[in-house]
Structures are given as C-alpha cells and as structure tokens.
VEXLUM-862914 format. One line per 8 residues: number of its first residue (from 1); their letters; for each residue y, z, x of C-alpha. Coordinates in nm, 3 decimals. Each point is the difference from the previous one (the first is absolute). Example, Ala and Ser with C-alpha at 12.3 -4.5 7.8 and 13.67 -1.06 7.14 Angstrom:
2
1) AS) -0.450,0.780,1.230; 0.344,-0.066,0.137
//
This chain:
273
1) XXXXXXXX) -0.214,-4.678,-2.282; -0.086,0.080,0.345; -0.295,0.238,0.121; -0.076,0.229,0.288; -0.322,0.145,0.122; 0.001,0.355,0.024; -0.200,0.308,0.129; 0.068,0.381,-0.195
9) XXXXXXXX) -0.051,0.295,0.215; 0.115,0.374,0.020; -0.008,0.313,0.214; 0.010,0.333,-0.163; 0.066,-0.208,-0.317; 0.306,-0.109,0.105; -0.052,-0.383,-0.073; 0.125,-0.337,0.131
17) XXXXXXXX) -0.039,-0.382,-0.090; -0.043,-0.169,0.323; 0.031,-0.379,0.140; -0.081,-0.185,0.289; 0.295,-0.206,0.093; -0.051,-0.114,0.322; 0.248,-0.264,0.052; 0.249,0.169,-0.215
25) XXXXXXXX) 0.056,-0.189,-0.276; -0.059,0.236,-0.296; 0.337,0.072,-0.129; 0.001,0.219,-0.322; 0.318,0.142,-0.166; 0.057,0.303,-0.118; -0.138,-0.058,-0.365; -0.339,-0.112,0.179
33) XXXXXXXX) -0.062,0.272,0.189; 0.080,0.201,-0.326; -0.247,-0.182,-0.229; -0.294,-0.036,0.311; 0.054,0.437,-0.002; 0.001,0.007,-0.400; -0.323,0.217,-0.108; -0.001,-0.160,-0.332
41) XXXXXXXX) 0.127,-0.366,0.009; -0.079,-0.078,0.415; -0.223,0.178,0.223; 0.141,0.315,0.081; 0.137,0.164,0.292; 0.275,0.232,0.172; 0.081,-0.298,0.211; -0.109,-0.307,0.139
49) XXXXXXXX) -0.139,-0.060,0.389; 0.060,-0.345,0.114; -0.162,-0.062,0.325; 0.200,-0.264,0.238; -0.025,-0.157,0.363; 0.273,0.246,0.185; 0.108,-0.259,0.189; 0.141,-0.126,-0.390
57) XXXXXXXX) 0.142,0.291,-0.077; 0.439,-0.079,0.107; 0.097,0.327,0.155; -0.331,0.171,0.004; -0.192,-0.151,0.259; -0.261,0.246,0.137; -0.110,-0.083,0.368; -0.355,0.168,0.024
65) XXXXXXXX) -0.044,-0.050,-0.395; -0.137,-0.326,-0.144; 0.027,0.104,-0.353; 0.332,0.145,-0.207; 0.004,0.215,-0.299; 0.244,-0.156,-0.269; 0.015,0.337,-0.242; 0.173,-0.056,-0.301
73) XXXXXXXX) -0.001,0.313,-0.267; -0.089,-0.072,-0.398; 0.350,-0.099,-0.082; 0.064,-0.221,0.286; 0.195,0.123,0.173; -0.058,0.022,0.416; -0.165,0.321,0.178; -0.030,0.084,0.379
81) XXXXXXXX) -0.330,0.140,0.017; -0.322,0.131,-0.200; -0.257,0.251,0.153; -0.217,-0.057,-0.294; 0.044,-0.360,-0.020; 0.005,-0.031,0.404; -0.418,0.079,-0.004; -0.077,-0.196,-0.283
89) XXXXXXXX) 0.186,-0.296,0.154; -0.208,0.056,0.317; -0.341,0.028,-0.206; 0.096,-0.358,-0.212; 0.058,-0.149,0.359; -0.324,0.133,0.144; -0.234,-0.127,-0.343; 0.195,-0.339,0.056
97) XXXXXXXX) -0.112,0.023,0.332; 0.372,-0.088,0.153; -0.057,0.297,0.222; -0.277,0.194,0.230; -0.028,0.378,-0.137; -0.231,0.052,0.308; 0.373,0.098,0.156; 0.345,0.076,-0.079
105) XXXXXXXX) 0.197,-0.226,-0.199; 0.357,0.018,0.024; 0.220,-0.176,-0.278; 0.391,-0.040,-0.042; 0.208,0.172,-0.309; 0.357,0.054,-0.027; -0.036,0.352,0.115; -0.128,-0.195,0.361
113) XXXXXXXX) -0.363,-0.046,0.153; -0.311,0.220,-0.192; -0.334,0.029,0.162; -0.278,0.066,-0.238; -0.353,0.131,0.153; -0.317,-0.049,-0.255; -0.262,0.323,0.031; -0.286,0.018,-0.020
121) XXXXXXXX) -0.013,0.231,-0.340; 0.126,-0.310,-0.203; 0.422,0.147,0.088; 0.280,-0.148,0.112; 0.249,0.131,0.267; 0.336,-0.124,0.040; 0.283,0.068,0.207; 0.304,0.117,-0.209
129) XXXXXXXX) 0.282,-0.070,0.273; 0.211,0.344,0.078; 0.092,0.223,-0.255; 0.360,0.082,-0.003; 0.123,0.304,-0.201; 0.412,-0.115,-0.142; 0.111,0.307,-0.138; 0.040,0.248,-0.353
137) XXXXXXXX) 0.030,-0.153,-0.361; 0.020,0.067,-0.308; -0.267,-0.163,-0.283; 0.044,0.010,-0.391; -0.253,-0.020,-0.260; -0.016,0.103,-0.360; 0.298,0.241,0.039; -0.139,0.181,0.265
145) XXXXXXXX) 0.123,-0.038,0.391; -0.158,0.069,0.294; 0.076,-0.004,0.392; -0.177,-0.259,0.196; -0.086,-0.181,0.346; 0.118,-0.317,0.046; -0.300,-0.187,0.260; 0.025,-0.320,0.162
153) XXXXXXXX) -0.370,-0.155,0.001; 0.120,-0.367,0.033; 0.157,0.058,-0.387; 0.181,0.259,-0.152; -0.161,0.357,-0.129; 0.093,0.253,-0.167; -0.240,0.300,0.048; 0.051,0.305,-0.267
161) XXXXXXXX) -0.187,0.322,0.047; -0.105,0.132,-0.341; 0.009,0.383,-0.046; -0.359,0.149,-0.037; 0.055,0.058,-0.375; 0.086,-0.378,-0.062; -0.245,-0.188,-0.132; -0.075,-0.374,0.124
169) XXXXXXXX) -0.144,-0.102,-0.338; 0.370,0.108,-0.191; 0.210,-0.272,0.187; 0.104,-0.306,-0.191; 0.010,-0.269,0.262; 0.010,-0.260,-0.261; 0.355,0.080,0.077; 0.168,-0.125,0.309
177) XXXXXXXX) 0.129,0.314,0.213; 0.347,0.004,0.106; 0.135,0.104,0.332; 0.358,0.161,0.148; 0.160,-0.129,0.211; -0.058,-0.344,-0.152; 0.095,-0.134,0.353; -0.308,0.107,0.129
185) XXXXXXXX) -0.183,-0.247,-0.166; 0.222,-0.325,-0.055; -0.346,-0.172,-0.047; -0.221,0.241,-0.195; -0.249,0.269,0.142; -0.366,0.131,-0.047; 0.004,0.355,-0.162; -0.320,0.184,0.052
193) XXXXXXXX) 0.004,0.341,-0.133; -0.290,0.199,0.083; -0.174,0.353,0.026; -0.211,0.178,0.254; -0.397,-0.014,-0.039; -0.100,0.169,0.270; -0.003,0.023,0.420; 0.096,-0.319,0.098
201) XXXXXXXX) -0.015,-0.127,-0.356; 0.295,-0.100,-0.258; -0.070,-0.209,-0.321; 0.308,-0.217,-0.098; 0.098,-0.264,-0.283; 0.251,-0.250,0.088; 0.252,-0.283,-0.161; 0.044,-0.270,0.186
209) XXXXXXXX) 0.340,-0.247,-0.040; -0.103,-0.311,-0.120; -0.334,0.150,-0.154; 0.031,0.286,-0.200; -0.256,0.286,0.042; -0.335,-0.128,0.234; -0.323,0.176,0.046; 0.091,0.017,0.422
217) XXXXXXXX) 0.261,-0.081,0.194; -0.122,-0.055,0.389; 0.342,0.040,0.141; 0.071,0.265,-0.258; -0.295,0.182,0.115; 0.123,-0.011,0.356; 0.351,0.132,-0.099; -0.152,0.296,-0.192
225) XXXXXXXX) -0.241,0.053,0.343; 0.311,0.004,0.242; 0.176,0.268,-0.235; -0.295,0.227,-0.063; -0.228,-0.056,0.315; 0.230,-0.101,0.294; -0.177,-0.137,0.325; -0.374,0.068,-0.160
233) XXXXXXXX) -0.221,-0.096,-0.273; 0.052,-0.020,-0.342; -0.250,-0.044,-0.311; 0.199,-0.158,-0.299; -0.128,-0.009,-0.335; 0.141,-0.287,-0.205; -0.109,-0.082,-0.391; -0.187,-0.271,0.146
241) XXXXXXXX) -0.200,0.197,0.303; 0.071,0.170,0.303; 0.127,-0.150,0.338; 0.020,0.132,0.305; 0.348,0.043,0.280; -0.033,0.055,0.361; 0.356,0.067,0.095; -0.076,0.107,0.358
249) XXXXXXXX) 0.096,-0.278,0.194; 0.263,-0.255,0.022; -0.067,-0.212,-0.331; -0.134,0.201,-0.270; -0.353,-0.139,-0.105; -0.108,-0.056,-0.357; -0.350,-0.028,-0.110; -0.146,-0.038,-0.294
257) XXXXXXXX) -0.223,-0.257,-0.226; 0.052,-0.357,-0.066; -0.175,-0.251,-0.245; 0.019,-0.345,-0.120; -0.107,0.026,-0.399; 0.029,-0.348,-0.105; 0.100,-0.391,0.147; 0.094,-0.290,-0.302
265) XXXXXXXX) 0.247,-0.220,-0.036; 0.327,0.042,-0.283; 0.243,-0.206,-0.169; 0.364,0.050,0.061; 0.235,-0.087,-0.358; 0.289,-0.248,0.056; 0.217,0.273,-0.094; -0.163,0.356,0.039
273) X) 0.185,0.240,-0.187
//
C-alpha cells in the first residue's frame, strides 16, 4: 500500500485534494483519483490539483510559468481548466512557499498560461484566458428544455437563462443535463442555469461533467458573466459564495476567495474500487 501527502482546500466550496509533485512522478489512475475525491471512504473532493515542474509536463510546457496545474475531475477523468481550483492552487503554492505572492504568479494549465495576483483583502485574481462565445443549444433536464449559450472559457459551457418564475431551488441536478446537438459537446459540457438577482447581479447553480452538481464553478461563473454582463462587471452568487467578473478587458478576471482547510497524509488501496 502506497501513501501520498496531501493538502484539502476550496474556493466558494468548491473543493480539491491537492499534491505537490514536483518531479512528476505521482501517477494515479482513474480509480485513485475517484477514491482520494470520495466524501465517505477518501477525502473528498470535485477533483484533484497535482502541482508539477512545467518543464515535466510533455506537451504543456509553459515558458514564463514554473509550476503546471494537473486538474483531474472526481471520476478521473482529464479537465482543461478550473477558475475555482486555479486560486486555490495558487494559495497551496504560496503557504508552501514555492512562490512570492508579493507579485504575480503565472502558472501553466491546458487552457495555456494563468496569472494569479494575491490582494490585499485575503482574494485571489486570476486571469481566465479569452472568453469565446460558440453558438445556440439546446439543454434537457427533468423533461423540461431550454435554449442556451454555448461559451468557450478554456472548457465547454452551457449557459441557460431561467425565466423569472423558475425557481433555482426546483432543479434536480442530481441528474446529468442533456444537450442537442450532441456534436456540440463530443466531450461533455458545464451547464449553469441561472436567474437574475439584481444590476449587475445573477445567482446560478451549475453541473459540472465529471462532478455532478458543485457549490461554484470559476469558469462557470465567467461563462454566465460573458452572457449576462458583456465587457463589464459581474457579481455571481454561487451556493458556496459570491465571486466577482471583470470582463472589460482582454482576459476576463475572476476573483474570489481561496483557502487551504487541512494538510495529512492518506493511504491509497491496492485496488480502489
């Protein structure tokens, strides 16, 4: 039985298990990363944040970033990027002290470079990369359809405006959503659905592929702020908090809180189920 130390940490309650791998030589299957994101029989977590030398990263090499973000969701399998889990990777880095948060910090994910700046309010702001709208879909839940946006934030969204007489609380997201055309989305989407709460204020709930409902999605929340608050600022309330989008410039900026809860070290089973 082998063992791994480990550090727990969340933004807006959207949690991760996170390792320092430096040289690269943490290899966990699928099953792992399942049982290290189990809330009852590992630690728990929407995903797992695996911190690596870029230069050991094959393919993802980040000139101008020493560390990569190796983001694997609860069931394994392989995402792009994480807003969320982007600014609690940068606040595990900073308490290990493998980087100075006197400055920017700029790390490499599959979505390309990410700068993170650390305020002085106890926040994290990130660079989220250009947001690209890709077109009209349709999402299915429960019997009921709805037209949506499909956003590019580094992954795949799928952004559906709720009527004002639709009630947040009355979705089942226990369900996965379904989506037309299923071309759209050969590898899975986001699907935040979400209402209005006031100027410059929406309040969303989100499944994530891979996950399952979260308490906050970071890219999510920077979808939802490109639909309803284009080239400004956008409050988004999320079960887990409220994070702020400043879409005014050329990479959308997400900010928001970041904590590490908890460091230990766990026991990986020969065969995890």
């Amino acid at each position: 039985m082998r063992s791994i130390e480990f550090a727990k940490g969340h933004g807006t309650r959207n949690d991760f298990v996170l390792i320092l791998d430096r040289d690269g030589l943490v290899e966990l299957s699928d099953a792992e990363v399942a049982f290290l994101c189990d809330r009852r029989g590992g630690i728990g977590g929407d995903g797992i944040l695996r911190a690596v030398d870029s230069t050991l990263m094959p393919g993802y090499e980040s000139p101008g970033g020493q560390w990569f973000m190796d983001y694997r969701n609860a069931d394994g399998s392989i995402a792009e990027m994480c807003g969320n889990g982007l600014r609690v990777f940068l606040r595990y880095l900073a308490e290990e002290n493998l980087v100075d948060p006197s400055g920017p910090v700029t790390v490499g994910t599959r979505a390309g470079l990410r700068t993170g700046h650390f305020l002085s309010d106890g926040r994290i702001a990130v660079t989220m990369g250009q947001v690209r709208a890709a077109g009209p879909v349709q999402i299915e839940l429960g019997g009921r359809s709805w037209p949506a946006e499909s956003v590019e934030v580094g992954n795949p969204h799928a952004v559906v405006r709720l009527a004002p007489t639709d009630s947040l609380a009355d979705l089942d997201l226990t369900k996965q959503p379904t989506w037309a055309p299923l071309a759209a989305f050969p590898n899975g989407v986001n699907v935040e659905f979400v209402v209005p709460a006031g100027p410059q204020r929406v309040s969303l709930r989100v499944h994530e592929r891979g996950v399952g409902e979260t308490q906050s999605c970071g890219t999510g929340v920077v979808a939802v702020a490109s639909v309803f608050a284009p080239g400004g600022r956008c409050t988004v309330v999320v079960p887990g908090g409220e994070l702020e989008v400043d879409s005014s410039g050329a990479e959308a900026i997400l900010t928001g809180p970041a904590e590490i809860v908890a460091r230990g070290r766990c026991y990986l089973p020969a065969n995890p189920a």
